[in-house]
mmCIF entry with sequence, helices, sheets and N, C-alpha, C, O atoms, coordinates in Angstrom:
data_MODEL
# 
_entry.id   MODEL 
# 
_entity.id                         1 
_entity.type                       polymer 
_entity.pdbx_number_of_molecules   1 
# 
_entity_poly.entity_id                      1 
_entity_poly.type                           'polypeptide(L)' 
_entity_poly.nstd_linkage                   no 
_entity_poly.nstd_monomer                   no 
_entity_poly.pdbx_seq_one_letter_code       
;(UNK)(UNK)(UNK)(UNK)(UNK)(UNK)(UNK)(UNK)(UNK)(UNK)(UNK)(UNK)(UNK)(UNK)(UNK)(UNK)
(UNK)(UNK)(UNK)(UNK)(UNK)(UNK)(UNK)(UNK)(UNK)(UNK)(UNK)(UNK)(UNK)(UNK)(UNK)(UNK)
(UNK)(UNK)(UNK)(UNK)(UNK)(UNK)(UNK)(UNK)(UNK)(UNK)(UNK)(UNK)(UNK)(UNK)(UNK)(UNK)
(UNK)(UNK)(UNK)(UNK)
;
_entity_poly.pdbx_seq_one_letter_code_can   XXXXXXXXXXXXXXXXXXXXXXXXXXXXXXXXXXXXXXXXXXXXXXXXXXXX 
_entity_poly.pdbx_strand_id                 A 
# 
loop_
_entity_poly_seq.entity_id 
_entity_poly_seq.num 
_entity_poly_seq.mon_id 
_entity_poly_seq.hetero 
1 1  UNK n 
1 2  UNK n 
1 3  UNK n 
1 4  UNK n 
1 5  UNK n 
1 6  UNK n 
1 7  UNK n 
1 8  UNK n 
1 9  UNK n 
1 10 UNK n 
1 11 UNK n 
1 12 UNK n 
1 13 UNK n 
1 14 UNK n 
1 15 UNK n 
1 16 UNK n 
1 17 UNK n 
1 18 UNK n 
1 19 UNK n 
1 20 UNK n 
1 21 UNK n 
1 22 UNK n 
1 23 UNK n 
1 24 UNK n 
1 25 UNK n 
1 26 UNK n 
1 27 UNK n 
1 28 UNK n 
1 29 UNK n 
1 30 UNK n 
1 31 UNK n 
1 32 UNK n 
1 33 UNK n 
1 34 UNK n 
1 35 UNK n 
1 36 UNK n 
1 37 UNK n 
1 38 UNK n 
1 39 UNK n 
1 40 UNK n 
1 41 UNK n 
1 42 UNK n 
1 43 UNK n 
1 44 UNK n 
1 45 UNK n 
1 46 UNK n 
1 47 UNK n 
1 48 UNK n 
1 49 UNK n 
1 50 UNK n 
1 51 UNK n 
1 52 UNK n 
# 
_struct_asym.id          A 
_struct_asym.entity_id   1 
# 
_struct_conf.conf_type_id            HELX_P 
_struct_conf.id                      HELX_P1 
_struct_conf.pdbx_PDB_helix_id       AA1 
_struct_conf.beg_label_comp_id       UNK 
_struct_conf.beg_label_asym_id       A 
_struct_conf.beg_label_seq_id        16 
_struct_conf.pdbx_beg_PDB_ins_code   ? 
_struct_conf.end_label_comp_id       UNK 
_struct_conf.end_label_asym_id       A 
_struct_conf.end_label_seq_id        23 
_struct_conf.pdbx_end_PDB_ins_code   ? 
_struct_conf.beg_auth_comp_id        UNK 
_struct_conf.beg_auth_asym_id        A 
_struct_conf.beg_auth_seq_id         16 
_struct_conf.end_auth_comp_id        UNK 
_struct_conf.end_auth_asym_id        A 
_struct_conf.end_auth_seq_id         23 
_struct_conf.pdbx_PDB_helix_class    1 
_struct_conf.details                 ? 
_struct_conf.pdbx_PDB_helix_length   8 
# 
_struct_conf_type.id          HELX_P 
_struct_conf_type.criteria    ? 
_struct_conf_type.reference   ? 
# 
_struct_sheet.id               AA1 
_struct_sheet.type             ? 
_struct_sheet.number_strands   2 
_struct_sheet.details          ? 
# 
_struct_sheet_order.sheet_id     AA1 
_struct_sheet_order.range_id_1   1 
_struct_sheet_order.range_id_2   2 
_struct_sheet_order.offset       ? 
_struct_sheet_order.sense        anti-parallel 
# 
loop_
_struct_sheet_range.sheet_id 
_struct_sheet_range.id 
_struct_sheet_range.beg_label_comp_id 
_struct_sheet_range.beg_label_asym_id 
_struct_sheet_range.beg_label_seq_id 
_struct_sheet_range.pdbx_beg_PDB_ins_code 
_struct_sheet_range.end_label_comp_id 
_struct_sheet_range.end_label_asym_id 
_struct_sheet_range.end_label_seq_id 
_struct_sheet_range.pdbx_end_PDB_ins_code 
_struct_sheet_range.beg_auth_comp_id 
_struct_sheet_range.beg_auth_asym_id 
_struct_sheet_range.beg_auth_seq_id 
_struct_sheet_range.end_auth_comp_id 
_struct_sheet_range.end_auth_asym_id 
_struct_sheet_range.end_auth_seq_id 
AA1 1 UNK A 30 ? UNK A 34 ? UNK A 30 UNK A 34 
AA1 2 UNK A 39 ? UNK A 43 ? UNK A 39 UNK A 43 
# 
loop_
_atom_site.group_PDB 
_atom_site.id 
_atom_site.type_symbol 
_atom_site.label_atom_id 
_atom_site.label_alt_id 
_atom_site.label_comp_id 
_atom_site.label_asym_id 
_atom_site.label_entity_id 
_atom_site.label_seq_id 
_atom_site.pdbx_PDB_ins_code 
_atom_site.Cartn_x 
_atom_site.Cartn_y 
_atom_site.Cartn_z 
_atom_site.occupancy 
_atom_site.B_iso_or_equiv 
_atom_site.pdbx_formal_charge 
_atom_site.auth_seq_id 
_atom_site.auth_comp_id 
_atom_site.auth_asym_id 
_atom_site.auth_atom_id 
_atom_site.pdbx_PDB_model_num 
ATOM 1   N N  . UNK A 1 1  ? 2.888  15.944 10.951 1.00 0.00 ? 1  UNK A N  1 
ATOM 2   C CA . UNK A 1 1  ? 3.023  17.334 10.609 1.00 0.00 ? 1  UNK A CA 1 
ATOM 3   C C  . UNK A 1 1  ? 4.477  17.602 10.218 1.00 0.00 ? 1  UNK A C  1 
ATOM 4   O O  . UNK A 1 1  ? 5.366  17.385 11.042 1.00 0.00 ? 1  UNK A O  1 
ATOM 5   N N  . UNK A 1 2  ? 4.833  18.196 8.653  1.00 0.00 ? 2  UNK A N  1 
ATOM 6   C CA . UNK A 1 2  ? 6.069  18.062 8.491  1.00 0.00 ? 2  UNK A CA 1 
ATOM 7   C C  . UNK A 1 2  ? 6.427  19.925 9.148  1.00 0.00 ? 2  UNK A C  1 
ATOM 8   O O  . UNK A 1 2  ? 5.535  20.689 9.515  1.00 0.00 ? 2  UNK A O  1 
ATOM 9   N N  . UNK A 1 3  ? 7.609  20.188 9.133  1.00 0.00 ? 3  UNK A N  1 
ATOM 10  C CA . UNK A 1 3  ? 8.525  21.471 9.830  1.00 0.00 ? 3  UNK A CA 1 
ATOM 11  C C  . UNK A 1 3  ? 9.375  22.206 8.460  1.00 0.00 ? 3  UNK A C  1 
ATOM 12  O O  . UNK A 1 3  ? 10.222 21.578 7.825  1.00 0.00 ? 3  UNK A O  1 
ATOM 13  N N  . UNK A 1 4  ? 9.086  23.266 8.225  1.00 0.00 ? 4  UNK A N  1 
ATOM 14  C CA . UNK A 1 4  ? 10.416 24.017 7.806  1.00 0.00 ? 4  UNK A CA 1 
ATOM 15  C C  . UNK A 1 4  ? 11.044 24.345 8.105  1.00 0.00 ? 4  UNK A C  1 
ATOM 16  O O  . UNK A 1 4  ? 10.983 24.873 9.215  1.00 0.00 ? 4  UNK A O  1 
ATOM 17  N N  . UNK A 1 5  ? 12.331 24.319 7.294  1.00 0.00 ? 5  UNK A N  1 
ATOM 18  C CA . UNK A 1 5  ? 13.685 24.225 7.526  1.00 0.00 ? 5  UNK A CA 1 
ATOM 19  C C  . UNK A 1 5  ? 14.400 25.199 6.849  1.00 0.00 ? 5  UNK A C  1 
ATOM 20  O O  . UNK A 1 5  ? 15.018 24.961 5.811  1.00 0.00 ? 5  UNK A O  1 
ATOM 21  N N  . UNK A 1 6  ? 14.335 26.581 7.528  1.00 0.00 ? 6  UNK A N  1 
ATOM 22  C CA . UNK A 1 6  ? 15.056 27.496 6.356  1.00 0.00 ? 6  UNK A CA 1 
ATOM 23  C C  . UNK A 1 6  ? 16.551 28.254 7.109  1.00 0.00 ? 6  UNK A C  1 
ATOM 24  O O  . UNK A 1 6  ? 16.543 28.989 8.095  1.00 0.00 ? 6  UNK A O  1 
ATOM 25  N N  . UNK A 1 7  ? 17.836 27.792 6.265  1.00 0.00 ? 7  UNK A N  1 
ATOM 26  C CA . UNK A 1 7  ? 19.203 27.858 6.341  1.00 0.00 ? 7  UNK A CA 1 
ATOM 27  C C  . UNK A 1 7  ? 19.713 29.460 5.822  1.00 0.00 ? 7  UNK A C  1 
ATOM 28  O O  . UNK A 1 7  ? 19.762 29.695 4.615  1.00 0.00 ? 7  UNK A O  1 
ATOM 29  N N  . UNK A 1 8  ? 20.048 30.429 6.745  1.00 0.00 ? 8  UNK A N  1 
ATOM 30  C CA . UNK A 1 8  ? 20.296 31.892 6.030  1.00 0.00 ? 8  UNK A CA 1 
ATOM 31  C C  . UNK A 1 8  ? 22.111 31.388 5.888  1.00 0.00 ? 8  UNK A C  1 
ATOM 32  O O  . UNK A 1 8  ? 22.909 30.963 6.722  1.00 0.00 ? 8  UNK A O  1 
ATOM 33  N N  . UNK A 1 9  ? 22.199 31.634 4.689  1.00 0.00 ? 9  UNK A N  1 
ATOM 34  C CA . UNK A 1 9  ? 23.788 31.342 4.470  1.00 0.00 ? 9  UNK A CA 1 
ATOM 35  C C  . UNK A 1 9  ? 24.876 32.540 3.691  1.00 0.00 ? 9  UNK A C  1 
ATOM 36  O O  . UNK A 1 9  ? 24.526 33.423 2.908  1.00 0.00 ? 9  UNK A O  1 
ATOM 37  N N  . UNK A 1 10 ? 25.969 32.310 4.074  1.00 0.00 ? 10 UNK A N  1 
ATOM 38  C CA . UNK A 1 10 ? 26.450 33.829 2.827  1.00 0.00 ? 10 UNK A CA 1 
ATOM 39  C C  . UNK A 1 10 ? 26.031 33.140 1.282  1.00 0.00 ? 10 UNK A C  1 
ATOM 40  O O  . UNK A 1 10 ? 25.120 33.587 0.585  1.00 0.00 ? 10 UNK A O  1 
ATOM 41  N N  . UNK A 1 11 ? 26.604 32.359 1.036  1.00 0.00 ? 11 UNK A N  1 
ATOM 42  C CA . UNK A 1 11 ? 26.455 32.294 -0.289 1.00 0.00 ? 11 UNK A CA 1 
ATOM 43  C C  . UNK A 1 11 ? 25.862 30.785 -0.435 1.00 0.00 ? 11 UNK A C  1 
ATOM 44  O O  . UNK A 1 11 ? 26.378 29.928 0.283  1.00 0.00 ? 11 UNK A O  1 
ATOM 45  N N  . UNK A 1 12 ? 24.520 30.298 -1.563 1.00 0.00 ? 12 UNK A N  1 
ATOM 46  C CA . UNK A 1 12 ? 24.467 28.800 -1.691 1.00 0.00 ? 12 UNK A CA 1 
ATOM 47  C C  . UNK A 1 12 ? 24.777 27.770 -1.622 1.00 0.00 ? 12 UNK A C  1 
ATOM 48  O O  . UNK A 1 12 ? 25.253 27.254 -2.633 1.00 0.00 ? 12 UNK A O  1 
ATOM 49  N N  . UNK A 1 13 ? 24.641 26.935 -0.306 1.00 0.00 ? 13 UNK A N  1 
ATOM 50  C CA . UNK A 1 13 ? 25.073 26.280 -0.748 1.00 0.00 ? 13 UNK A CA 1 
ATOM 51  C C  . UNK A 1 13 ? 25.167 24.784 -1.934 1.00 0.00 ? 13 UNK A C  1 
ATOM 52  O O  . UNK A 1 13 ? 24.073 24.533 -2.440 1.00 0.00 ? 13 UNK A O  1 
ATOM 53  N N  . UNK A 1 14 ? 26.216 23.937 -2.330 1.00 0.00 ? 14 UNK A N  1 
ATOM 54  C CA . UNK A 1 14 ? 25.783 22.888 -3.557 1.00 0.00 ? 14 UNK A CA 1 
ATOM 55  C C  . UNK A 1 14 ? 24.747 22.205 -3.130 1.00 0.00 ? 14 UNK A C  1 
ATOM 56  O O  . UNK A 1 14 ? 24.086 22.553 -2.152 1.00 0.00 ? 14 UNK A O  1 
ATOM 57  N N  . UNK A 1 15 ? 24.522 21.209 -3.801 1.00 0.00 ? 15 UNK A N  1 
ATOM 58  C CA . UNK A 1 15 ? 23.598 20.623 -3.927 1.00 0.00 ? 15 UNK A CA 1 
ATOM 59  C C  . UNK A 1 15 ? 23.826 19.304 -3.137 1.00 0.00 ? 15 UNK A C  1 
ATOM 60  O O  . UNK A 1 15 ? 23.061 18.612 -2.466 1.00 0.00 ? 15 UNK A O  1 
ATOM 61  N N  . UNK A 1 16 ? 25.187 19.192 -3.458 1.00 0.00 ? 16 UNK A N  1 
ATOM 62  C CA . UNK A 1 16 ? 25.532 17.849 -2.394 1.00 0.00 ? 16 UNK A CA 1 
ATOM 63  C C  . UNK A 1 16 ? 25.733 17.950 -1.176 1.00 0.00 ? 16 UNK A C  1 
ATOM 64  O O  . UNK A 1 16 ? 25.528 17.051 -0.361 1.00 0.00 ? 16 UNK A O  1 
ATOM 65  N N  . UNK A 1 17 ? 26.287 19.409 -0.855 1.00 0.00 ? 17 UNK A N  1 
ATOM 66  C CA . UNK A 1 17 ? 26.449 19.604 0.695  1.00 0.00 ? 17 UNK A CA 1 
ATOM 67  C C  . UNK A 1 17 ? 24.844 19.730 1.325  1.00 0.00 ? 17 UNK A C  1 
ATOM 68  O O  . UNK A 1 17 ? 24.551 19.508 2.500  1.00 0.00 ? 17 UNK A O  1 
ATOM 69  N N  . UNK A 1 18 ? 23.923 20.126 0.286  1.00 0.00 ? 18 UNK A N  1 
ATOM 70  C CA . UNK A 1 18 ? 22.610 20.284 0.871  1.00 0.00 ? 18 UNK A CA 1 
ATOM 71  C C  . UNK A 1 18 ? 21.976 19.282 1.562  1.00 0.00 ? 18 UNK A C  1 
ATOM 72  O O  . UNK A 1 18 ? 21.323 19.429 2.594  1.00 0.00 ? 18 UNK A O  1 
ATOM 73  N N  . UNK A 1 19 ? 22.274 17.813 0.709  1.00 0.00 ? 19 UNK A N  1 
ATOM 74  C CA . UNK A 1 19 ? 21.578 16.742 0.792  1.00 0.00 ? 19 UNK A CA 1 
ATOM 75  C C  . UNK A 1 19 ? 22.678 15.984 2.008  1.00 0.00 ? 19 UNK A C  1 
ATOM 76  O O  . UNK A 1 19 ? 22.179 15.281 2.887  1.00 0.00 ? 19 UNK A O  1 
ATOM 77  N N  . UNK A 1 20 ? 23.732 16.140 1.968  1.00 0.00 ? 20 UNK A N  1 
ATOM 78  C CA . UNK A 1 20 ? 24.523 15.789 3.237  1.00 0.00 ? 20 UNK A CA 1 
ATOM 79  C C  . UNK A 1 20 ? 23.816 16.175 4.781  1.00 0.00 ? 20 UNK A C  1 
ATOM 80  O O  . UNK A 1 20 ? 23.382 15.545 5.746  1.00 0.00 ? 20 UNK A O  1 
ATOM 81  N N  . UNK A 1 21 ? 23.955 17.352 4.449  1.00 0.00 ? 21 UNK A N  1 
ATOM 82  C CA . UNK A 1 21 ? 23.158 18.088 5.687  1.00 0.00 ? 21 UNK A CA 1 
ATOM 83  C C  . UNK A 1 21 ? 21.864 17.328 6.536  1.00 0.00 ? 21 UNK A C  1 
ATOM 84  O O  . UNK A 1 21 ? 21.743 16.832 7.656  1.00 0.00 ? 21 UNK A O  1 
ATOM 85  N N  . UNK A 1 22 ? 20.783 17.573 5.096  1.00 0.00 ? 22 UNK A N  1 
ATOM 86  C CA . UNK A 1 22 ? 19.410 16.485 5.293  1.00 0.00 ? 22 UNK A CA 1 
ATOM 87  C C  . UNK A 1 22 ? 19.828 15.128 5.449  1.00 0.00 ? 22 UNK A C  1 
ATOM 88  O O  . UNK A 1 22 ? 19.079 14.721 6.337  1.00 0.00 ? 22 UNK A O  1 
ATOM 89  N N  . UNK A 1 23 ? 20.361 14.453 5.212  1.00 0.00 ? 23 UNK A N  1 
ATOM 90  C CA . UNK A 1 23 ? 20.718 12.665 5.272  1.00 0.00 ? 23 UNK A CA 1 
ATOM 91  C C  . UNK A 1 23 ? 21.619 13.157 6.771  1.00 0.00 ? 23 UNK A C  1 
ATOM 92  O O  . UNK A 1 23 ? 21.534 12.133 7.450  1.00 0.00 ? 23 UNK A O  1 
ATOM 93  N N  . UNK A 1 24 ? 22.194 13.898 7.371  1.00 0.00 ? 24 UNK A N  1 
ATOM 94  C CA . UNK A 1 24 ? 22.540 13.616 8.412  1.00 0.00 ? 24 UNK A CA 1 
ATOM 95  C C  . UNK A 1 24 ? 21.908 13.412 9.596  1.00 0.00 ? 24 UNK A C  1 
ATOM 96  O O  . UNK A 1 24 ? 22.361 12.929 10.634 1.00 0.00 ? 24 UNK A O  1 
ATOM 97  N N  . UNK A 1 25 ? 20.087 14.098 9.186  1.00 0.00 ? 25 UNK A N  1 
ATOM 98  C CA . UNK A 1 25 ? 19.330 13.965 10.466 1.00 0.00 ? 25 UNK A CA 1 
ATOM 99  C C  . UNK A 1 25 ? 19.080 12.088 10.633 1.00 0.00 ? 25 UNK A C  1 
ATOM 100 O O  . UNK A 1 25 ? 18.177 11.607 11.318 1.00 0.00 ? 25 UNK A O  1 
ATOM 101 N N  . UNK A 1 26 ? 19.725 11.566 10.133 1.00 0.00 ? 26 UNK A N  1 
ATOM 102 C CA . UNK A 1 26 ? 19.376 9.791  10.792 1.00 0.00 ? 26 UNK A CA 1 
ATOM 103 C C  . UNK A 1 26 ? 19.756 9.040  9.922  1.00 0.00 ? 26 UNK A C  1 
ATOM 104 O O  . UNK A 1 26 ? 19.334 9.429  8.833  1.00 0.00 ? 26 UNK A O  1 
ATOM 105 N N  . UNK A 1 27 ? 20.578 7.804  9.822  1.00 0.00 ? 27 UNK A N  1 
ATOM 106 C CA . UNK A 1 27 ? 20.949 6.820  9.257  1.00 0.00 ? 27 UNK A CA 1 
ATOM 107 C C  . UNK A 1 27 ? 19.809 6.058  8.672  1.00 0.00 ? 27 UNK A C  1 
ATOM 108 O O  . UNK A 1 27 ? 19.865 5.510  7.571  1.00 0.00 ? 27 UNK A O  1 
ATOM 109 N N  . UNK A 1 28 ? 18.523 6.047  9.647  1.00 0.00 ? 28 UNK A N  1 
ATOM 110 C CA . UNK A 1 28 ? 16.998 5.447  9.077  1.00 0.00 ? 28 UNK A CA 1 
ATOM 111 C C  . UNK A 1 28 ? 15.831 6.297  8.119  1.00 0.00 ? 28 UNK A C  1 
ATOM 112 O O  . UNK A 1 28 ? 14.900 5.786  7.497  1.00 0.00 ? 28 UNK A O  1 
ATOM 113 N N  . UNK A 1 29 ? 16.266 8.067  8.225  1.00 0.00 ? 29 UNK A N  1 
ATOM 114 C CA . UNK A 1 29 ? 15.814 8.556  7.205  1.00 0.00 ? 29 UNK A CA 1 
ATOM 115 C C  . UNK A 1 29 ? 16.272 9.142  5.958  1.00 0.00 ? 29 UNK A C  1 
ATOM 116 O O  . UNK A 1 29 ? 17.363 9.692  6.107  1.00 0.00 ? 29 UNK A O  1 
ATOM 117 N N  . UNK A 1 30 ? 15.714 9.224  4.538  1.00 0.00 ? 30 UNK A N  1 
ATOM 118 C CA . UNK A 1 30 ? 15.388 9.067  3.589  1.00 0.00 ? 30 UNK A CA 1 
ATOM 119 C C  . UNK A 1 30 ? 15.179 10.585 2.888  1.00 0.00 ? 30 UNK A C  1 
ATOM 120 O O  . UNK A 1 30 ? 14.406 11.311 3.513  1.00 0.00 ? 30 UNK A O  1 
ATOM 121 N N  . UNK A 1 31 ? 15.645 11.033 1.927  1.00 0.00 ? 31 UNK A N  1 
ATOM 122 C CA . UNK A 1 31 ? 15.441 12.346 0.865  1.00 0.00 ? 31 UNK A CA 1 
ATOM 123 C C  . UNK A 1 31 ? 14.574 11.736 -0.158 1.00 0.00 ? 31 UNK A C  1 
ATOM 124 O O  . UNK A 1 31 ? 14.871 10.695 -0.744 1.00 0.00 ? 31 UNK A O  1 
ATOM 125 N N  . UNK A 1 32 ? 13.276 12.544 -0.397 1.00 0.00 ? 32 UNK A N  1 
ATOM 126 C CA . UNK A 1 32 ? 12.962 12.454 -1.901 1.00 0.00 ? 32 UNK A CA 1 
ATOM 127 C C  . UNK A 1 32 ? 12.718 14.313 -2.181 1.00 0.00 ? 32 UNK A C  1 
ATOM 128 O O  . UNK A 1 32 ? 13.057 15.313 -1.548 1.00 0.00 ? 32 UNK A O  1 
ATOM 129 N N  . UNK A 1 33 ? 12.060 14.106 -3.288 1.00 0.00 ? 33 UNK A N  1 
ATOM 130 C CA . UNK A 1 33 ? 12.124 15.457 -4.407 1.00 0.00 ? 33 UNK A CA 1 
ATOM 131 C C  . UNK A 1 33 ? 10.487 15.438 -4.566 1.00 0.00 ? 33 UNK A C  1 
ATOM 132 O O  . UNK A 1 33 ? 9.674  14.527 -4.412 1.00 0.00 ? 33 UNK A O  1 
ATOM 133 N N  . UNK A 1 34 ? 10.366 16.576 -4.871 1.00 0.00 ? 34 UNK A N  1 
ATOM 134 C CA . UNK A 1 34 ? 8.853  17.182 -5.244 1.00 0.00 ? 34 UNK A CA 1 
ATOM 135 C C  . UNK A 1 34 ? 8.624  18.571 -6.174 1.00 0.00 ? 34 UNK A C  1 
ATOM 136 O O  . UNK A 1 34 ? 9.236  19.629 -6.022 1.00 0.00 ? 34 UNK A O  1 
ATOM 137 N N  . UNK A 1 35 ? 7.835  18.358 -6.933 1.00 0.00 ? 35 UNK A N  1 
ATOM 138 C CA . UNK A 1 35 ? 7.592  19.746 -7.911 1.00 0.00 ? 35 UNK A CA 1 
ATOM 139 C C  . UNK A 1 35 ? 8.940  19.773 -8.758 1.00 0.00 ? 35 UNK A C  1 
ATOM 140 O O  . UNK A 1 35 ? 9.730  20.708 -8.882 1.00 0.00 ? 35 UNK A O  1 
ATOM 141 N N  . UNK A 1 36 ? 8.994  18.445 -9.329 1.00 0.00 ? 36 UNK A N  1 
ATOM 142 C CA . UNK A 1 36 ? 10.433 18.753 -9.720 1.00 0.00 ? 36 UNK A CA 1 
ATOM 143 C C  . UNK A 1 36 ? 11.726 18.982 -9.391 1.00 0.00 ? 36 UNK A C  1 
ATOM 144 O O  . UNK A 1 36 ? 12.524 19.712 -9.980 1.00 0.00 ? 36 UNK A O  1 
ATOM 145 N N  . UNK A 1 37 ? 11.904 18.291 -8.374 1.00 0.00 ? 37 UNK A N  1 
ATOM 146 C CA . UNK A 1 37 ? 13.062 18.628 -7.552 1.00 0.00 ? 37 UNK A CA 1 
ATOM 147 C C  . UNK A 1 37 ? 12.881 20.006 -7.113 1.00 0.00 ? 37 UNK A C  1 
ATOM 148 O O  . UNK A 1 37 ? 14.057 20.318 -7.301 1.00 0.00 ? 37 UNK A O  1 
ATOM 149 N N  . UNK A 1 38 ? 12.492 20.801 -6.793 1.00 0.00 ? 38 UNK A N  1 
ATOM 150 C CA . UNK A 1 38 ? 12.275 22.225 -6.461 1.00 0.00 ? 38 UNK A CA 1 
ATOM 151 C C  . UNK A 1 38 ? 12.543 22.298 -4.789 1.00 0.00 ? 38 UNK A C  1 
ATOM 152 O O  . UNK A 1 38 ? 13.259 23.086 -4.171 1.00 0.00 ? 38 UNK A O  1 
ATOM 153 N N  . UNK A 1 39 ? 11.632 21.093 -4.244 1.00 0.00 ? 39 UNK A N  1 
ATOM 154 C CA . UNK A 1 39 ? 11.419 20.609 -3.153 1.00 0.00 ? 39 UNK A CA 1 
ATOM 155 C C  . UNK A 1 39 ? 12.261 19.490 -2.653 1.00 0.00 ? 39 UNK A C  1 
ATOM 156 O O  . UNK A 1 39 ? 12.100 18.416 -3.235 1.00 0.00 ? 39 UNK A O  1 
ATOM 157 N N  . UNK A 1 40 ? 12.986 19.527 -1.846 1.00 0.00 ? 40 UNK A N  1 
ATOM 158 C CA . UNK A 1 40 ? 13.670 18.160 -1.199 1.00 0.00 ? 40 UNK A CA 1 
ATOM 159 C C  . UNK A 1 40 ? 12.912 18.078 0.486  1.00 0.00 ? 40 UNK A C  1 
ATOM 160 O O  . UNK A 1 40 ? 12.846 18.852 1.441  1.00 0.00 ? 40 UNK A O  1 
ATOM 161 N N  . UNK A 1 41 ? 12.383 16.574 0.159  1.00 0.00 ? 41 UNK A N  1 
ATOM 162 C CA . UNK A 1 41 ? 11.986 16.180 2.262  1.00 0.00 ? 41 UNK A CA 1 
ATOM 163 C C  . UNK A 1 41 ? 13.116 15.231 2.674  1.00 0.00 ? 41 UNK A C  1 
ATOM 164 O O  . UNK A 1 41 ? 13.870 14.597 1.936  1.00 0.00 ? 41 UNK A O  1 
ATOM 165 N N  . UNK A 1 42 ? 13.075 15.268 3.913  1.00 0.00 ? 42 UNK A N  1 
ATOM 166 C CA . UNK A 1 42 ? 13.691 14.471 4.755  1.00 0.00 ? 42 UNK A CA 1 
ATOM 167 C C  . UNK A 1 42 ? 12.573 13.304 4.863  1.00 0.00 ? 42 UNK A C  1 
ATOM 168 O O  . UNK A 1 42 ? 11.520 13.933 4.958  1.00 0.00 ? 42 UNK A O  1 
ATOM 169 N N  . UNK A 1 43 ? 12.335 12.218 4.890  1.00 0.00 ? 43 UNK A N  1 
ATOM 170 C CA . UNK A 1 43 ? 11.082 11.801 5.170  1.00 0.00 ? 43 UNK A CA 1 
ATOM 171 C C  . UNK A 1 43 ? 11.892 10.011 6.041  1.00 0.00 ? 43 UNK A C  1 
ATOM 172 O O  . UNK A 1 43 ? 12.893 9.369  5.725  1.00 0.00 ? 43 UNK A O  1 
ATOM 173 N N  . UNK A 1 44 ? 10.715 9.762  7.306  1.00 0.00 ? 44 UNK A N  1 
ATOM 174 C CA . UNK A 1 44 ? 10.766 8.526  7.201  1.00 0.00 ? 44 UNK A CA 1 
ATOM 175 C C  . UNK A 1 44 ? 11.492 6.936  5.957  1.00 0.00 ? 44 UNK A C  1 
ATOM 176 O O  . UNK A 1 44 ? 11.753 6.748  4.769  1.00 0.00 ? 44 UNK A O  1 
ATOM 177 N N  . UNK A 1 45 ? 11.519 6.131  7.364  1.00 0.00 ? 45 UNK A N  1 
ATOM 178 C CA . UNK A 1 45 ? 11.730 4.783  6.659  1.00 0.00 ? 45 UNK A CA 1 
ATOM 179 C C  . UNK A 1 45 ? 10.458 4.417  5.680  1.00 0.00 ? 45 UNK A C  1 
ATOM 180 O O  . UNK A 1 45 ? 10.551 3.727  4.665  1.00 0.00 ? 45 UNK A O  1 
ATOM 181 N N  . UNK A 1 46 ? 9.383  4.951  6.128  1.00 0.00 ? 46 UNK A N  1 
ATOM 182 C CA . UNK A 1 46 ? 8.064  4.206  5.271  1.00 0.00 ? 46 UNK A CA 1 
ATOM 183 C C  . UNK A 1 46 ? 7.465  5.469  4.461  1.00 0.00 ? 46 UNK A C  1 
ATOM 184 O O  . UNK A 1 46 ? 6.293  5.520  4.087  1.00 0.00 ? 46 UNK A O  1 
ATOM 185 N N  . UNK A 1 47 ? 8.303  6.355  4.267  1.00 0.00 ? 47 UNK A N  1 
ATOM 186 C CA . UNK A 1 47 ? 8.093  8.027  3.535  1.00 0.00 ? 47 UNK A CA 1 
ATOM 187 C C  . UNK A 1 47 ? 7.248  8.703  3.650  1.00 0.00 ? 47 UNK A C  1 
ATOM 188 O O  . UNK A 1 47 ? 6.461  9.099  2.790  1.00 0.00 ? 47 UNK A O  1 
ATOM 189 N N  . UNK A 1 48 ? 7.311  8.979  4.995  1.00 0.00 ? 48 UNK A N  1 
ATOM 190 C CA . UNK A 1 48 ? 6.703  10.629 5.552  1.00 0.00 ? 48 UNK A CA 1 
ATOM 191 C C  . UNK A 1 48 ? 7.441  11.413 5.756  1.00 0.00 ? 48 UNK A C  1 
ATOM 192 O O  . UNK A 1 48 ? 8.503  11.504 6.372  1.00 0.00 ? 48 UNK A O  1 
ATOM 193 N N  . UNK A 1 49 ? 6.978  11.871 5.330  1.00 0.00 ? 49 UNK A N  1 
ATOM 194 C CA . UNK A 1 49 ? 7.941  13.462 5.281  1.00 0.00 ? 49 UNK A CA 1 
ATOM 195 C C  . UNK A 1 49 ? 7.757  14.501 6.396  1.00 0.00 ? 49 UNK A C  1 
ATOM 196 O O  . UNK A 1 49 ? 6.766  15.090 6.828  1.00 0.00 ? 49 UNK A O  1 
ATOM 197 N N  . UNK A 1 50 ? 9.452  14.521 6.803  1.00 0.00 ? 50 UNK A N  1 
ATOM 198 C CA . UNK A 1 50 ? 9.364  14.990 8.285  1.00 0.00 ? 50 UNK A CA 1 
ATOM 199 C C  . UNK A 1 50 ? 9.496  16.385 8.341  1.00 0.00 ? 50 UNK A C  1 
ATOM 200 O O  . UNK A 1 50 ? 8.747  16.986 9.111  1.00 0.00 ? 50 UNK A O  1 
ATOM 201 N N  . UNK A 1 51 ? 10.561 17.208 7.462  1.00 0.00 ? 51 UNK A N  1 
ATOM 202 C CA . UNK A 1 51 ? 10.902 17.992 7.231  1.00 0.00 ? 51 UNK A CA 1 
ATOM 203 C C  . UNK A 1 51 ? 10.925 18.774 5.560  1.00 0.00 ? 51 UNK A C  1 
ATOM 204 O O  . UNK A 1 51 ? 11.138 17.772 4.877  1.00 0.00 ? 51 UNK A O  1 
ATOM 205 N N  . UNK A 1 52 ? 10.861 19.565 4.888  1.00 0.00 ? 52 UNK A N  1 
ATOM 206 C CA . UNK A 1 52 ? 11.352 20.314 3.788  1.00 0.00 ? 52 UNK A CA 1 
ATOM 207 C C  . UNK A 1 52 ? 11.552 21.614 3.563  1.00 0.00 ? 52 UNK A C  1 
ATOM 208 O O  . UNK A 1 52 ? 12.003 21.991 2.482  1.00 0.00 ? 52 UNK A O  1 
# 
């Protein structure tokens, strides 16, 4: 069962600090993209997706 993950911030943040953030939940998990990048998961070593 994956979890949402929603960040209230003043202003957007980039795109790289985004994916920093997500890659920090574990050295063993993994970012992919969905709907066009629209969507970013956190997902497993074997790509389940834990979070988006």
């Amino acid at each position: 069962m994956t979890k949402d993950i929603i960040a209230l911030t003043p202003k957007m943040p980039d795109t790289a600090t985004l994916l920093a953030a997500l890659h920090a939940g574990g050295p063993s998990l993994g970012l992919s993209a969905t709907d066009d990048g629209a969507v970013i998961q956190l997902c497993t070593a074997a790509g389940r997706p834990l979070c988006h």
